[in-house]
C-alpha positions as CSV (number, residue, x, y, z in Angstrom):
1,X,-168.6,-142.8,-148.1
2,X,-166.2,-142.4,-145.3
3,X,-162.9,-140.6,-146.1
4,X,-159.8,-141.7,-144.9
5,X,-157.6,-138.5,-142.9
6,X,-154.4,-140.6,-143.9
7,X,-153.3,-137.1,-145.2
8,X,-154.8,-134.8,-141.9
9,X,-151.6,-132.6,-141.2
10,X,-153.1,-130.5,-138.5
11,X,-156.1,-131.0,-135.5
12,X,-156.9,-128.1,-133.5
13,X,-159.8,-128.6,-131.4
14,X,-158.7,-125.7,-128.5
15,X,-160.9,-123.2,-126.6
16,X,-163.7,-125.9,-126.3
17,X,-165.6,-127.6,-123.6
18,X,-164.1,-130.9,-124.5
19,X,-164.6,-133.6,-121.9
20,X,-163.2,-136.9,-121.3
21,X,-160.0,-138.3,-121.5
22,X,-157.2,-137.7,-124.9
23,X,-157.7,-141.2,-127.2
24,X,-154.6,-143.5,-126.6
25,X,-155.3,-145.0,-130.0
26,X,-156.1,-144.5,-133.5
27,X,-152.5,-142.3,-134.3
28,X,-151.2,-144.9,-136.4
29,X,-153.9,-143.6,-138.9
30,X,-152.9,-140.3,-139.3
31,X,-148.7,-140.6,-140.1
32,X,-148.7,-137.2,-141.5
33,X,-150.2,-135.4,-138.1
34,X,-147.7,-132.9,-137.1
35,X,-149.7,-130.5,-135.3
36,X,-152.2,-131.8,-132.5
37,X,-153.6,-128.6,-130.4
38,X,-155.9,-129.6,-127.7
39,X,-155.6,-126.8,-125.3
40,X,-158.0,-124.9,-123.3
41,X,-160.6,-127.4,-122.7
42,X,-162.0,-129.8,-119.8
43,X,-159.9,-132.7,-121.0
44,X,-159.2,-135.2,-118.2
45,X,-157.2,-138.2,-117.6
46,X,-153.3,-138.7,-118.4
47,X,-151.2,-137.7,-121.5
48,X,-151.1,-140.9,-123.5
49,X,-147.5,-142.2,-123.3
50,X,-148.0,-143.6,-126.8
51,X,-147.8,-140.0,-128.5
52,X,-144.3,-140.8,-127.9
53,X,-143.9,-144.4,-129.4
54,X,-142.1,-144.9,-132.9
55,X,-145.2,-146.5,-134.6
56,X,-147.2,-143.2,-134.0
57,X,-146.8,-139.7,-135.0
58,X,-143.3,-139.9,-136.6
59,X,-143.9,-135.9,-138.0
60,X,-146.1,-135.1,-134.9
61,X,-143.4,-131.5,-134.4
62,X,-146.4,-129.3,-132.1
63,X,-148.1,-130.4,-129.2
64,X,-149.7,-128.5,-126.9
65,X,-151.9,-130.1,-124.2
66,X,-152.3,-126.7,-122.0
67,X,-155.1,-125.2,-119.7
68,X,-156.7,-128.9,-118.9
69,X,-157.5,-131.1,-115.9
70,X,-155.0,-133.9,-117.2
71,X,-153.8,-136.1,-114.3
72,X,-150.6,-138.5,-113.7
73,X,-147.1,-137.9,-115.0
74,X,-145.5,-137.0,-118.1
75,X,-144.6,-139.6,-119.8
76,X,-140.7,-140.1,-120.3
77,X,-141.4,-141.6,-124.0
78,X,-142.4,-138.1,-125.3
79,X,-138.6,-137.3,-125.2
80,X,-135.2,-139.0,-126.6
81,X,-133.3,-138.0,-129.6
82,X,-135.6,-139.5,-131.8
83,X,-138.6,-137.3,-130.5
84,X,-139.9,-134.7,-133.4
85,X,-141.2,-132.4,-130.9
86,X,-140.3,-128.6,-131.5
87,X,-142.9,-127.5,-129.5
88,X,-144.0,-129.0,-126.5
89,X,-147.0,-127.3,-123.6
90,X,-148.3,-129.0,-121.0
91,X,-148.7,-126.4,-118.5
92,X,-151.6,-125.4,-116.3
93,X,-152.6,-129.1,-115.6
94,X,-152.6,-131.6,-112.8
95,X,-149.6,-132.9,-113.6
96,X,-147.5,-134.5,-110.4
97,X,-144.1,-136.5,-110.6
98,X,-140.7,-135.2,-111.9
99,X,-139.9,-133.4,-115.0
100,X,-138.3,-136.5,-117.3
101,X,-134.8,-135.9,-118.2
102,X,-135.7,-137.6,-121.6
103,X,-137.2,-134.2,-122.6
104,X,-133.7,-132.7,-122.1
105,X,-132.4,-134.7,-125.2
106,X,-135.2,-133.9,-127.4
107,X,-132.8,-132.4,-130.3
108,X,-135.4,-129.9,-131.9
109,X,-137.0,-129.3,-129.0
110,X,-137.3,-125.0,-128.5
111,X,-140.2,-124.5,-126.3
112,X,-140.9,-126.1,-123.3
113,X,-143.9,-125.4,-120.7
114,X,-144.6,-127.2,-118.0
115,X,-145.1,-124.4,-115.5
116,X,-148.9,-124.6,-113.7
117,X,-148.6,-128.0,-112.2
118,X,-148.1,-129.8,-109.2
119,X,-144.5,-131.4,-110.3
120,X,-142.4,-132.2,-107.8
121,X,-138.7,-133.6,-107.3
122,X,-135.4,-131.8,-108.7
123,X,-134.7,-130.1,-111.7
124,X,-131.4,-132.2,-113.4
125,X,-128.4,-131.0,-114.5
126,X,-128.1,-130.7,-118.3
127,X,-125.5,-132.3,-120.5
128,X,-124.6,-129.0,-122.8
129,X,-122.9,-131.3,-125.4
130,X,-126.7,-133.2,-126.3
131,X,-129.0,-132.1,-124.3
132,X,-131.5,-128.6,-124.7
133,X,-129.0,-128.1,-127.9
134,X,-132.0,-125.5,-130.2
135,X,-133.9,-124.3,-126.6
136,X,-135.3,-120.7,-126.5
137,X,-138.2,-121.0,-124.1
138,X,-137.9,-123.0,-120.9
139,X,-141.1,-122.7,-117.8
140,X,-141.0,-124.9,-115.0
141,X,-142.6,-122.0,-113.0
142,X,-145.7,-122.7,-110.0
143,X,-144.5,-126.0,-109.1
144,X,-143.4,-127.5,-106.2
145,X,-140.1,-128.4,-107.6
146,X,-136.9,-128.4,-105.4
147,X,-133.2,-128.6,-104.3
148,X,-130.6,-126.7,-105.6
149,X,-130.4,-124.5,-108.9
150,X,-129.0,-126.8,-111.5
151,X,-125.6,-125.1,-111.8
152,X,-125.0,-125.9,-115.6
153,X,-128.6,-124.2,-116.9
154,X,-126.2,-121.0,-116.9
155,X,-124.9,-122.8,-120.3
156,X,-128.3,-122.4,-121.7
157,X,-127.7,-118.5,-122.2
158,X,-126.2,-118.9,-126.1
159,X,-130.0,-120.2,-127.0
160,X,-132.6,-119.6,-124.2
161,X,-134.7,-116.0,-125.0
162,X,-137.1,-116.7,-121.8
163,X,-136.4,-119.4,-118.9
164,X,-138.8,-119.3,-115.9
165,X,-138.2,-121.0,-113.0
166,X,-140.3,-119.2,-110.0
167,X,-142.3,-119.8,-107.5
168,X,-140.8,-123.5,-106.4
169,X,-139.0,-124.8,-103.2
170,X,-135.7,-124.0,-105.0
171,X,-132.7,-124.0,-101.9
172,X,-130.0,-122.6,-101.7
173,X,-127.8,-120.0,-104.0
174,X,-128.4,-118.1,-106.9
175,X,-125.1,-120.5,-109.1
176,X,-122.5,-117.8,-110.3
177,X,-123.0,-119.3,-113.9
178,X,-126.1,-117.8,-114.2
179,X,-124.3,-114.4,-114.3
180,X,-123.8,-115.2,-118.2
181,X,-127.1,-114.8,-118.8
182,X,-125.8,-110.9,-118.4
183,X,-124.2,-111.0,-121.5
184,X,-127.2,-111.9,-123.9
185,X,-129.7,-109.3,-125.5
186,X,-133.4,-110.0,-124.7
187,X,-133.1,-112.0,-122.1
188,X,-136.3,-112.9,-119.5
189,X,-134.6,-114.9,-116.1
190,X,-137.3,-115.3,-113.4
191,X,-136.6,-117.1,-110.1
192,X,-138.7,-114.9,-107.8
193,X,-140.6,-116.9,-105.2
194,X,-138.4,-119.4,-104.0
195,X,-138.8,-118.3,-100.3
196,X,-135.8,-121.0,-99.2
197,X,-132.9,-119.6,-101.5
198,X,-130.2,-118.3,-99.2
199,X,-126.7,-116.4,-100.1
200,X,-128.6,-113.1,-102.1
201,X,-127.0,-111.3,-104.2
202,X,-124.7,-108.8,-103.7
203,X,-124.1,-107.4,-107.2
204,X,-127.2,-106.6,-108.6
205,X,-125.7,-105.5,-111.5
206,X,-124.7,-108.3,-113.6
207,X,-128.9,-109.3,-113.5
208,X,-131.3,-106.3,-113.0
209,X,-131.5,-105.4,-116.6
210,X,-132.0,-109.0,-117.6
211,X,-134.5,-110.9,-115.1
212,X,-138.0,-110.1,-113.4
């Protein structure tokens, strides 16, 4: 007889040759589901904007959708304050469209990759008193995202351990704030290749023992 996977806490089908597109149904069977690891496979199609719905996947904490073909945008439901996600990879996809500033608000949220895609747009400007409030790892890296540096990411250095944001179209000047990143042990701050930034810096200083 058929067993039901009410209980099923963890899937982790990665480093296949899975085909096809993710299933946008049947998580309303598995409520306990906190860890769903489809990486490294053929997988095509978009990220089902349901993973992010309040009737599915209430405990659903690790996600990681990396090293696939997956298509479209990311879907702005995965984030908000109610969001369980702690950790959160969808990099080295075929993801185009911005980055959605409801991952920003995410309140567990401490690793985020979304580097290896085709996103495009700006990076927003983060609210320091909700927003990224438990982040440690942050890659937007091998995009074509643009515009200026957001200016208050140089709060992020109290939490952040590793924040990638090279090889974009980033503009412009390196923002003074991110200096503070000086002060904090451990640090990894990339934001080599972005040919268009202007204004280098004359005080190498207060970065060269802390970024690539």
């Amino acid at each position: 007889r058929e067993r039901p996977m009410t209980y099923l806490e963890e899937i982790n089908l990665s480093e296949n040759k899975l085909t096809g597109s993710i299933p946008s149904s049947s998580y309303i069977n598995l409520p306990e589901l906190s860890v769903l690891d489809l990486s490294n496979n053929l997988l095509t199609g978009g990220v089902p904007s349901n993973f992010g719905e309040e009737i599915y996947l209430l405990d659903l904490w690790w996600l990681d959708l990396s090293a696939n073909q997956l298509t479209g945008k990311i879907p702005s439901n995965l984030g908000g304050d109610t969001s369980p996600l702690w950790y959160l990879d969808l990099s080295n996809n075929l993801l185009s469209g911005s980055i959605p500033k409801t991952l920003y608000s995410i309140k567990d949220l401490w690793h985020l990759d979304v580097s290896a895609n085709s996103l495009t747009g700006g990076l927003p400007e983060i609210d320091n008193s909700y927003e990224f409030p438990m982040i440690e790892y942050l890659a937007v890296n091998n995009n074509s995202i643009g515009g200026d540096f957001p200016t208050t990411f140089g709060q992020l250095s109290s939490t952040i351990a590793h924040l990638d944001l090279g090889y974009n179209h980033f503009s412009g000047s390196i923002p003074e704030s991110f200096s503070s990143f000086a002060g904090s042990t451990g640090v990894t701050l990339n934001l080599g290749g972005n040919l268009a930034l202007t204004c280098p810096v004359t005080d190498y200083s207060d970065y060269a023992a802390k970024t690539d």
